[in-house]
C-alpha positions as CSV (number, residue, x, y, z in Angstrom):
1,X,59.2,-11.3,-16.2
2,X,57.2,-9.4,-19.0
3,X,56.0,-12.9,-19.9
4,X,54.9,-13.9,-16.7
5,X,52.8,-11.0,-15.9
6,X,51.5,-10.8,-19.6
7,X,50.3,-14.1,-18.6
8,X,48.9,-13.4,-14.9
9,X,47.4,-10.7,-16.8
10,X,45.4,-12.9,-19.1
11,X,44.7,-15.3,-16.8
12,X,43.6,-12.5,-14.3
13,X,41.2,-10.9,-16.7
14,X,39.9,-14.0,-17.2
15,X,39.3,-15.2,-13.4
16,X,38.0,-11.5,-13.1
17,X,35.3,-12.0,-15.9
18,X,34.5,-15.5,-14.8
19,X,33.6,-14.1,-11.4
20,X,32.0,-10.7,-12.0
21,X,29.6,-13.3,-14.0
22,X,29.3,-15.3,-11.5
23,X,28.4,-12.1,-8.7
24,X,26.0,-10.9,-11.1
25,X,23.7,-14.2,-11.2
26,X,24.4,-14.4,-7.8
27,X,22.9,-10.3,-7.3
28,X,19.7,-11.4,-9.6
29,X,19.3,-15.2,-8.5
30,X,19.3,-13.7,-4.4
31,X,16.7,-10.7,-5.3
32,X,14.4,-13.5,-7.6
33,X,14.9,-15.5,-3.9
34,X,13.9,-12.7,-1.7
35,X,11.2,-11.7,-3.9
36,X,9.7,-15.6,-4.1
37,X,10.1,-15.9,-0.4
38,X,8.4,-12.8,0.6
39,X,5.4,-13.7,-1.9
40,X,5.6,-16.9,-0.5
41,X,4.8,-15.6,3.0
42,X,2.1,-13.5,1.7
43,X,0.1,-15.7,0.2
44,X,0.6,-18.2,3.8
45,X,-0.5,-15.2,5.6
46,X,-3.9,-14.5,3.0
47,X,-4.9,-18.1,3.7
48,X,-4.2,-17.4,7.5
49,X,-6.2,-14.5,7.8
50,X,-9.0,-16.1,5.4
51,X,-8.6,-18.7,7.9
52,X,-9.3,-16.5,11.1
53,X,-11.9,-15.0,9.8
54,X,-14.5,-18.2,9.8
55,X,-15.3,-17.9,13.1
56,X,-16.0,-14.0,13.4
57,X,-18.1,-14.5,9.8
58,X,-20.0,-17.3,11.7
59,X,-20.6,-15.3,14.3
60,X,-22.2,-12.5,11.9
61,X,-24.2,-14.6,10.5
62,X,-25.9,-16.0,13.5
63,X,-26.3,-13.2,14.8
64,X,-28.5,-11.5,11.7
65,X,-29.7,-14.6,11.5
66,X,-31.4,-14.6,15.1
67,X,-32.2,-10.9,14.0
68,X,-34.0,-11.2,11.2
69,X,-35.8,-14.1,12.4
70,X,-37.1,-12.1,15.3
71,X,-38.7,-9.3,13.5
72,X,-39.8,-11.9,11.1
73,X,-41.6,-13.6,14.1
74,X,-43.2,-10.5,15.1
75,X,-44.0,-9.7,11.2
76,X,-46.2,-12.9,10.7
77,X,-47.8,-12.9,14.4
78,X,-51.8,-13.3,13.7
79,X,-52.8,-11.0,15.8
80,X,-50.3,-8.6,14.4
81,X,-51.7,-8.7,10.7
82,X,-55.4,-9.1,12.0
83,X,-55.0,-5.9,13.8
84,X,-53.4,-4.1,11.1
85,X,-55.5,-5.7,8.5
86,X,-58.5,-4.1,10.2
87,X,-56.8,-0.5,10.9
88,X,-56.0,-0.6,7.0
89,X,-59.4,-0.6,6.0
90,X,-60.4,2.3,8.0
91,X,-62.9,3.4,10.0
92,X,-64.2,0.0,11.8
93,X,-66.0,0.1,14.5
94,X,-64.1,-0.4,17.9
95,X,-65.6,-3.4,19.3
96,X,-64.2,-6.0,22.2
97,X,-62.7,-7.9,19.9
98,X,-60.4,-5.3,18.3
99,X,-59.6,-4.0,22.3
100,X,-58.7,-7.1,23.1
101,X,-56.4,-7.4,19.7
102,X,-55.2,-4.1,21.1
103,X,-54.6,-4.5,24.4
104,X,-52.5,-8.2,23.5
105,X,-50.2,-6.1,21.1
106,X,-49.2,-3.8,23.6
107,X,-48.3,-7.1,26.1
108,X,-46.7,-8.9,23.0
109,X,-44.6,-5.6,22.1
110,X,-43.8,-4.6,25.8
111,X,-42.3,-8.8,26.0
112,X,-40.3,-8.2,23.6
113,X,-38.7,-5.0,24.9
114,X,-37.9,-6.9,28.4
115,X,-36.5,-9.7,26.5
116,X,-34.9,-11.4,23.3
117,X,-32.5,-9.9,20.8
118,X,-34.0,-6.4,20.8
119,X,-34.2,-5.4,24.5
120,X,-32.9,-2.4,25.7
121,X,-29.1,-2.1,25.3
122,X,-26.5,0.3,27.4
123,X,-24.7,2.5,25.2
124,X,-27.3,3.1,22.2
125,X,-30.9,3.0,21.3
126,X,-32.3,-0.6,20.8
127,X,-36.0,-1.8,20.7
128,X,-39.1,-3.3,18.2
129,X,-41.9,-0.7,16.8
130,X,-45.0,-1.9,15.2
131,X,-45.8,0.8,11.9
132,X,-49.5,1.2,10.0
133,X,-49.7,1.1,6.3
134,X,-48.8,4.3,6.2
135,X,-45.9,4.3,8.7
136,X,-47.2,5.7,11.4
137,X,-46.2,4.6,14.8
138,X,-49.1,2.0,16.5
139,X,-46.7,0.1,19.2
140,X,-43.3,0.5,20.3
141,X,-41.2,-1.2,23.2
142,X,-41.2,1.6,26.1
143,X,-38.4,4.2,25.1
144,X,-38.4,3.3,21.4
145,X,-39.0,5.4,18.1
146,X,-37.6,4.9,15.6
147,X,-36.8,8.1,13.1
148,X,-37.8,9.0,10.2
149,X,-34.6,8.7,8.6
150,X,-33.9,5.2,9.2
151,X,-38.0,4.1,8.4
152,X,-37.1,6.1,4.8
153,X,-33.5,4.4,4.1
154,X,-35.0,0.7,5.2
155,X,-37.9,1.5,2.9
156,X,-35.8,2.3,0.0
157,X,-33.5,-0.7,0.8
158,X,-36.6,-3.1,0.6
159,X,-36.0,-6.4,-0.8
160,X,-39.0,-9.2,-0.8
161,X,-40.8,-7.4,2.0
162,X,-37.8,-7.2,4.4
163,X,-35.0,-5.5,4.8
164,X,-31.4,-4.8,7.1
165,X,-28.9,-5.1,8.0
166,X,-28.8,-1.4,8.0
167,X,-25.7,0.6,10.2
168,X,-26.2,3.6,11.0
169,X,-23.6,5.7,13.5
170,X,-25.0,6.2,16.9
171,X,-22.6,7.8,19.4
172,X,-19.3,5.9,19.6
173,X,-20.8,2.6,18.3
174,X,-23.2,1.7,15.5
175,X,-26.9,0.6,15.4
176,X,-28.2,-2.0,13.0
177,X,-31.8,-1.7,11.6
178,X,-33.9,-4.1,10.4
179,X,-37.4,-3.8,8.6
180,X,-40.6,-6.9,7.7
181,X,-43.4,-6.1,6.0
182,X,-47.0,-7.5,7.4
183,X,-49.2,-8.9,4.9
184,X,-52.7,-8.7,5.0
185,X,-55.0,-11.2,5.9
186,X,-57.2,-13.0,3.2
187,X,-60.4,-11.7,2.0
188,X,-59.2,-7.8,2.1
189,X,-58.8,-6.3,-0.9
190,X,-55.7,-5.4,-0.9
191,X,-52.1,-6.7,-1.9
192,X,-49.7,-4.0,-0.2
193,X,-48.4,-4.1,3.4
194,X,-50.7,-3.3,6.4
195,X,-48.2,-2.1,8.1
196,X,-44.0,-2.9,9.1
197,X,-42.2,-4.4,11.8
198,X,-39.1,-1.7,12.4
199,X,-35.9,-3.3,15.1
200,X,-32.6,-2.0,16.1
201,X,-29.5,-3.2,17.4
202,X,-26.7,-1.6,19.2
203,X,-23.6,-3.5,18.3
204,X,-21.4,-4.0,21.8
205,X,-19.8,-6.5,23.0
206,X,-22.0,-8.8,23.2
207,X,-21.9,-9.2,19.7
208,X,-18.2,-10.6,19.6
209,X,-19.2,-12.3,23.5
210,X,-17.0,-15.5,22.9
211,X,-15.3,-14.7,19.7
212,X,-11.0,-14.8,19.6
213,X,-8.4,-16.2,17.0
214,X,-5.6,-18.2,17.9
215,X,-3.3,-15.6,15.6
216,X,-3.7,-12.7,18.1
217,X,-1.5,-13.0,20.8
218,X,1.2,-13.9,18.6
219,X,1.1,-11.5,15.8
220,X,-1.6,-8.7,16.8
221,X,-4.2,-10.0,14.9
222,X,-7.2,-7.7,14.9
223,X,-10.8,-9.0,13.5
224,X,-13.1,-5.9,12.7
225,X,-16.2,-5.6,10.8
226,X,-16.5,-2.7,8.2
227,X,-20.2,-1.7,7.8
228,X,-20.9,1.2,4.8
229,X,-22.8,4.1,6.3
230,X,-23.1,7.0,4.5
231,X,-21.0,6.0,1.2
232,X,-18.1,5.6,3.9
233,X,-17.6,2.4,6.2
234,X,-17.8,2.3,9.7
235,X,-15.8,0.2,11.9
236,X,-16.6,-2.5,14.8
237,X,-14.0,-3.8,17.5
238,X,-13.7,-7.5,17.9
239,X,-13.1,-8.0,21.1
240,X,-13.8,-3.9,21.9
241,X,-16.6,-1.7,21.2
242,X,-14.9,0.7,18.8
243,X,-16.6,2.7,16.1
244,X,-13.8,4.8,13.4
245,X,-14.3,5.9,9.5
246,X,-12.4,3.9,7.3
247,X,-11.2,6.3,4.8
248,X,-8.1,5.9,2.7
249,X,-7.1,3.2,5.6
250,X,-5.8,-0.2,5.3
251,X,-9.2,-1.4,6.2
252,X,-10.9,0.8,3.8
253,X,-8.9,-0.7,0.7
254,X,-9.4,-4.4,2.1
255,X,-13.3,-4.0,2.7
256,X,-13.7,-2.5,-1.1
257,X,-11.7,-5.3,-2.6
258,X,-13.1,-8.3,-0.4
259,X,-10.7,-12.0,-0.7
260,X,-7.4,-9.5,-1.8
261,X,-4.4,-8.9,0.3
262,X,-3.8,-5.5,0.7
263,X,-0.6,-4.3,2.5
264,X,-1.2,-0.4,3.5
265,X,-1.5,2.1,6.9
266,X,-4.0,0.7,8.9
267,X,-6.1,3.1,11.6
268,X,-3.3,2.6,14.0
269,X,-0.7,4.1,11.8
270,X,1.2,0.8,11.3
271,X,1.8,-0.8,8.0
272,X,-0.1,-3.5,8.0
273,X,-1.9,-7.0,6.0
274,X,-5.6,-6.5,5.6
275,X,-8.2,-9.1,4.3
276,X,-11.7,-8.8,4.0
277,X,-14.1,-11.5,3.9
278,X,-18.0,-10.7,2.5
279,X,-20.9,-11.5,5.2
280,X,-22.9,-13.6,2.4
281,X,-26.5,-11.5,2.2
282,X,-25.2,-8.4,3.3
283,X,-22.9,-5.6,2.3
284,X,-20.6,-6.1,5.4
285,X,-17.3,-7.2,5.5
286,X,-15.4,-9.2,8.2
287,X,-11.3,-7.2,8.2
288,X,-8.4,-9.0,9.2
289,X,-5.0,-7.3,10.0
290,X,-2.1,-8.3,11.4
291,X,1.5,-5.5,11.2
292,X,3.3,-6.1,8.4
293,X,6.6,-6.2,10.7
294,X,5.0,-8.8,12.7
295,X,3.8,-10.9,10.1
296,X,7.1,-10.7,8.0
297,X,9.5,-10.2,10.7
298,X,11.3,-14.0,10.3
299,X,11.4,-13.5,6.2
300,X,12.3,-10.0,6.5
301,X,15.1,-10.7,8.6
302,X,16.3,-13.4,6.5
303,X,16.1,-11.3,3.5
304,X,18.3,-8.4,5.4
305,X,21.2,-11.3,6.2
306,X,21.7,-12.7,2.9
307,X,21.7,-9.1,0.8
308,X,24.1,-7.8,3.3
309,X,26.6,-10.9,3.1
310,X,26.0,-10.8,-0.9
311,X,26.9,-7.1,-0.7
312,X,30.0,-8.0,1.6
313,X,30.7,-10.5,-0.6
314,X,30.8,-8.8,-3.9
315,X,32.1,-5.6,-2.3
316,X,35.2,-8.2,-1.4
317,X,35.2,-9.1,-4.7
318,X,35.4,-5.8,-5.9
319,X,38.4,-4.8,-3.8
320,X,40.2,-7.8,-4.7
321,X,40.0,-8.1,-8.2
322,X,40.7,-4.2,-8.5
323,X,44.0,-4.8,-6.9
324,X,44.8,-7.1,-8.9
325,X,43.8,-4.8,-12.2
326,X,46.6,-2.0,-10.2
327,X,49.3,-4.8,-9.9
328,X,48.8,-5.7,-13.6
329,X,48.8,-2.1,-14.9
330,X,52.6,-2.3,-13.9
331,X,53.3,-4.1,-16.3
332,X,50.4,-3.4,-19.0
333,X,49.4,-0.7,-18.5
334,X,47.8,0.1,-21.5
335,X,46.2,-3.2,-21.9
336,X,45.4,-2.9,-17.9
337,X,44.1,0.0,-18.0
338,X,41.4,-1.1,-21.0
339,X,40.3,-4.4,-18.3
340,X,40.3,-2.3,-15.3
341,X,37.3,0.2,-17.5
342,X,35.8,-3.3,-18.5
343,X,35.8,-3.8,-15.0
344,X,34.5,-0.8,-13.9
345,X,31.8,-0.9,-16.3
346,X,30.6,-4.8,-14.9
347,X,30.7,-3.4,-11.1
348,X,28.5,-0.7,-12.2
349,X,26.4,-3.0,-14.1
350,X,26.3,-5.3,-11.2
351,X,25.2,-2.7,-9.0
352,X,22.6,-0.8,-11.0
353,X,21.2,-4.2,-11.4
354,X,20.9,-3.9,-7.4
355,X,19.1,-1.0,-7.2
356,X,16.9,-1.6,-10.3
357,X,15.4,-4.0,-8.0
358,X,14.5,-1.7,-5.6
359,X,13.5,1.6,-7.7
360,X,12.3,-0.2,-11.2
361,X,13.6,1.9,-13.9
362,X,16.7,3.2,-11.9
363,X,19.5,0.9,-14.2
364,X,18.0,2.2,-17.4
365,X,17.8,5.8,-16.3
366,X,21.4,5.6,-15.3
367,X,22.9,3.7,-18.2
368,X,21.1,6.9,-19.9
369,X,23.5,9.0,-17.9
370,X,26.5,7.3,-18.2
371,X,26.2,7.2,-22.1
372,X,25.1,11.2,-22.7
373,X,27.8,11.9,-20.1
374,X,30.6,9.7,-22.2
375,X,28.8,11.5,-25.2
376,X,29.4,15.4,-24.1
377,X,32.9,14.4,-22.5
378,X,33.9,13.0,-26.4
379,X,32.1,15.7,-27.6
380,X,34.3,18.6,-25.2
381,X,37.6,16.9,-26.8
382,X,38.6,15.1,-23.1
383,X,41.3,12.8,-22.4
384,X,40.3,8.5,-22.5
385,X,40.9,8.9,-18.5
386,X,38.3,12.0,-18.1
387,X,36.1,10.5,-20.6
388,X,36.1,6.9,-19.2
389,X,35.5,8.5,-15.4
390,X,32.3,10.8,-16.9
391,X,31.0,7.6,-18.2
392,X,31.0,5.3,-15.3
393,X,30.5,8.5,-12.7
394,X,27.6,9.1,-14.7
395,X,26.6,5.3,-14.0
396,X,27.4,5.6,-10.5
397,X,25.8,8.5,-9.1
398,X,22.4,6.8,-7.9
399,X,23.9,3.8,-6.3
400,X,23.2,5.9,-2.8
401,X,19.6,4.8,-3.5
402,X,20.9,1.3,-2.2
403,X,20.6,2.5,1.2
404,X,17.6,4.4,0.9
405,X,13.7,2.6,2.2
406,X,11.6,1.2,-0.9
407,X,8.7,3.4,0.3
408,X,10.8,6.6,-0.2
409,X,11.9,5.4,-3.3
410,X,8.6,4.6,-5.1
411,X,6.8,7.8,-3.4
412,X,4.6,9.7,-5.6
413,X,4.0,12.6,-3.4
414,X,6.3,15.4,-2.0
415,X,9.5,14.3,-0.1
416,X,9.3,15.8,3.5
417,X,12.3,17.6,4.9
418,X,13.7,14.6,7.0
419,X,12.9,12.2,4.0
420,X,15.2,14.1,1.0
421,X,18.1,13.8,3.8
422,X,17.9,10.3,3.7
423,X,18.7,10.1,-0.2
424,X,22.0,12.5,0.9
425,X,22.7,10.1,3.9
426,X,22.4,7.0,1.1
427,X,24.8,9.0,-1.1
428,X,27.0,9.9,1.4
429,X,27.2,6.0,2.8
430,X,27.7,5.3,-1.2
431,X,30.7,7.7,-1.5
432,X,32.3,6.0,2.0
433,X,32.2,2.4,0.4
434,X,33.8,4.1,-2.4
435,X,36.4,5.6,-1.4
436,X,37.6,2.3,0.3
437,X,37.9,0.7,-3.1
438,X,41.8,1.4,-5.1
439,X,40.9,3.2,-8.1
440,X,42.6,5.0,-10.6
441,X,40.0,7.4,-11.7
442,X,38.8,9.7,-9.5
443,X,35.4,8.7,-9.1
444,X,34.5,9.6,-5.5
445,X,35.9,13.5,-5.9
446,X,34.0,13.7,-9.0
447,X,31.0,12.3,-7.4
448,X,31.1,14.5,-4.2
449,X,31.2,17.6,-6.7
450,X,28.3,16.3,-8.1
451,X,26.7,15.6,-5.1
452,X,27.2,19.6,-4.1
453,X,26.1,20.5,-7.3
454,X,23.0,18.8,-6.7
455,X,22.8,20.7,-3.5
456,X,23.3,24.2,-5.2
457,X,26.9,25.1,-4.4
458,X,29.6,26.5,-7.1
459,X,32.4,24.8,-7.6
460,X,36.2,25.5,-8.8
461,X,37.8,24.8,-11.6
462,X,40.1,21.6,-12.7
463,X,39.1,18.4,-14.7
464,X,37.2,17.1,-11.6
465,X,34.7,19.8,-11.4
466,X,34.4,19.8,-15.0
467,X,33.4,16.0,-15.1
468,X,31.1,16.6,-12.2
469,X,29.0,19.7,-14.3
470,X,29.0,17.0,-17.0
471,X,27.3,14.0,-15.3
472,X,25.0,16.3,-13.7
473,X,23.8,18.2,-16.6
474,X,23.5,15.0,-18.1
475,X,21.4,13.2,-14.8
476,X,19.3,16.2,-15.4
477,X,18.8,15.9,-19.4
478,X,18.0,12.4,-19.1
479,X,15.3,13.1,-16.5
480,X,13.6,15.8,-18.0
481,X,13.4,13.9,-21.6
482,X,11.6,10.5,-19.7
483,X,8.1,10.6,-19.1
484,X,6.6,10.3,-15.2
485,X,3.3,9.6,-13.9
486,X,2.8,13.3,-13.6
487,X,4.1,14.6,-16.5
488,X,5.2,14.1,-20.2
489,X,8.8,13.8,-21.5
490,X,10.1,16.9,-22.1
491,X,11.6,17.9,-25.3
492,X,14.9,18.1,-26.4
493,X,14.1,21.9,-27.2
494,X,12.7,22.4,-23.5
495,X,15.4,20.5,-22.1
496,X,18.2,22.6,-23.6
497,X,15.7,25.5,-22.1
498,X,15.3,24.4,-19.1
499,X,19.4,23.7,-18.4
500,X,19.5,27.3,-19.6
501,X,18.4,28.3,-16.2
502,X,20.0,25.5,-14.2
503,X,21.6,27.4,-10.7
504,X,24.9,26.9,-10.6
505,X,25.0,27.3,-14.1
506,X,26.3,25.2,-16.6
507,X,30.6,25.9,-17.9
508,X,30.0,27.5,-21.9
509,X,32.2,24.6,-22.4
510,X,30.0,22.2,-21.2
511,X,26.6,23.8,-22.8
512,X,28.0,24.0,-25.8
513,X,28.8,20.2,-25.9
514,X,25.0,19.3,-24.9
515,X,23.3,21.8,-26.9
516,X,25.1,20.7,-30.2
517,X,24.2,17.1,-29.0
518,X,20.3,17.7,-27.9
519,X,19.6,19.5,-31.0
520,X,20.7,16.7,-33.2
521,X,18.9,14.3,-30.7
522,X,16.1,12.7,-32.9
């Protein structure tokens, strides 16, 4: 009979090695899937939304376009640069011939305001102004000046005697500007502008009049146009008028980074994909989001099925291959008891792999533990049992973060209240799933002392509590001597220092084991 189960024994450890190997490709080869699928998606849904955004770009660009040409019109009109051409050399006689110019400016200039791209618009100023050299005001559509502010920034924006698009926040939309120079006419003496053609624009809906994309009523796709004003952006509705600052939005990040996919908060609160495509001769960008959770919902979804049967499968495994380790340790139970740490040690390996793929750097910070806490238990003179449960305790501790959201764990900022309870509901779901599994250490009443450690409560004495002081002096060690993106590592000087004052405080036993190890800690 000894025979037999010497052999089940063997064979078991075997078959228990062969599939812990097995569960832990299968843990890395379904994240590696996950991963690839989601990226996948992502780069589908930057093509899509590059895609979309043809038509509202199109629609920009026609639109300056029909601008532009239309103070350009107005800039290169004869009778436009004969009558400026005449004011800029000053003091000419007023003859018929210069009323007459005059009196066909003010016709030309009040046409213009009754029709064509800069009539008057509801909801913001709009109209065409005629300047001197000198900028002064010599014909405006009726109701039209333009300030003095918006002459000065179109000046300085100048480029080959015109300039514009320039946005400018009017109310609760946005007005475009536009500037031409008028050159003189031959024979004066003179190479500078005789004066400047000035037009603005109230974007409304007419700008966007037939525009839509076949991704919005699907997905809620938005198309927006991000304007700087200001050293800020301003934003345009695509289908409604809508004027917002950009700042530290989703759209902000997409319009600064033009072609990249950004995931972020959008204006509407919702985490969402932003692209931005460049208007080509401006400084405009065309936006396109769509939710995140919209976007991703089908990958997401089949991400969230196949980690949850994985982690039903290997939990499954778990049970089952520790039971077999107990029926074993009947028999052999010394040579049982060394597989069933082996084993131990690969579930924790396993599952620190797991959350290393959520919170990068969380498997090597907690193999950190479970060695300093095996270290200080060896060094405290405690039984193979005690040391063996401060090891994989130690290794054990942050699994909780399993069930906590990736954007808690990688956070950089201050936890709100409702926030750190989630990392104590993870580690209370952890300590359930635990305590399901046969064991013979005591792993989950360790870990639940550690856990009200952690929360600032005292605890008894007995090898239990003892084990728990350890793994959390030695969680908090191993934190304080790894660098962050805030701070340095701390020494092992400071450290010792800082456990000093750790509330509880720390069993003499139990300092004494970590200060003698610290200080020979090179």
């Amino acid at each position: 009979m000894g025979g037999f189960a010497a052999a089940w024994g063997r064979r078991g450890a075997w078959l228990g090695v062969a599939v812990f190997v097995a569960a832990m490709v299968l843990v890395v080869a379904a994240f590696r899937i996950a991963h690839n699928e989601r990226a996948f998606e992502l780069d589908r849904w930057a093509v899509r939304l590059k895609s979309a955004s043809a038509e509202p770009v199109g629609m920009v660009n026609k639109w300056l376009s029909d601008s532009r040409s239309a103070v350009r019109a107005v800039a290169v009109n004869p009778t436009v640069q004969i009558y400026l051409s005449q004011n800029a050399l000053g003091g000419a006689a007023v003859t018929p011939e210069s009323e007459a110019q005059g009196a066909f400016l003010q016709s030309y200039i009040a046409s213009l305001g009754a029709h064509g791209p800069f009539a008057a618009q509801r909801g913001g100023q709009a109209g065409i102004a005629i300047l001197d050299g000198r900028r002064r005001l010599v014909s405006a559509t009726f109701g039209y000046r333009p300030s003095s502010q918006t002459i000065a920034a179109l000046m300085a924006r100048m480029r080959n005697a015109e300039a514009g698009p320039l946005a400018t926040a009017a109310g609760n939309g946005t007005q475009v500007s536009f500037l031409a120079a008028v050159r003189p006419i031959q024979g004066l003496p003179t190479a500078a502008p005789v004066g400047y053609v000035v037009a603005e624009r109230h974007l409304d809906k007419s700008f966007w009049s037939a525009a839509s994309s076949p991704l919005a009523a699907d997905h809620g796709h938005e198309s927006l146009i991000a304007a700087p004003h200001a050293g800020e952006h301003s934003l345009v509705g695509l289908s409604i008028e809508r004027k917002a600052p950009l700042v530290n939005s989703g759209e902000d990040l997409a319009a600064r980074n033009p072609g990249k996919l950004e995931q972020a908060v959008g204006l509407d609160g919702r985490v969402s994909l932003h692209l931005a495509v460049p208007v080509s001769g401006t400084d405009w960008t065309v936006v396109e989001s769509v939710p995140t959770a919209n976007a991703l919902a089908g990958v997401d979804a089949r991400i969230r099925n196949l980690l949850t049967i994985l982690l039903l499968i290997l939990l499954a495994i778990i049970l089952g291959l520790l039971l077999l380790w107990r029926h074993v340790s009947a028999v052999q139970q010394a040579a049982a008891r060394e597989s069933g740490i082996k084993l131990y040690r690969s579930v924790a390996e396993v599952l620190l792999q797991a959350i290393d793929q959520r919170d990068p750097g969380a498997a090597e910070h907690s193999r950190k533990v479970a060695n300093l806490s095996r270290a200080v238990a060896l060094r405290m003179g405690l039984s193979a049992a005690d040391t063996d449960t401060a090891e994989l305790a130690g290794a054990l501790m942050n699994v909780g973060k399993l069930f906590v959201p990736v954007p808690l764990l990688t956070k950089t900022a201050a936890l709100e209240k409702d926030e750190a309870s989630q990392f104590a509901l993870g580690a209370t779901r952890w300590l359930d799933i635990l305590g399901d599994a046969p064991m013979d250490l005591p792993l989950v009443p360790v870990l639940r002392d550690a856990y009200r450690l952690g929360r600032g409560d005292s605890l008894g004495g007995g090898s239990e509590a003892r084990i728990a002081y350890i793994i959390v002096a030695a969680n908090k060690a191993v934190a304080l001597m790894s660098p962050r993106a805030y701070r340095m590592a701390h020494s092992p000087q400071e450290t010792l220092e800082m456990l000093r004052n750790a509330q509880p405080p720390l069993p003499q036993t139990v300092w004494s084991a970590m200060t003698q190890l610290l200080q020979a800690y090179k």
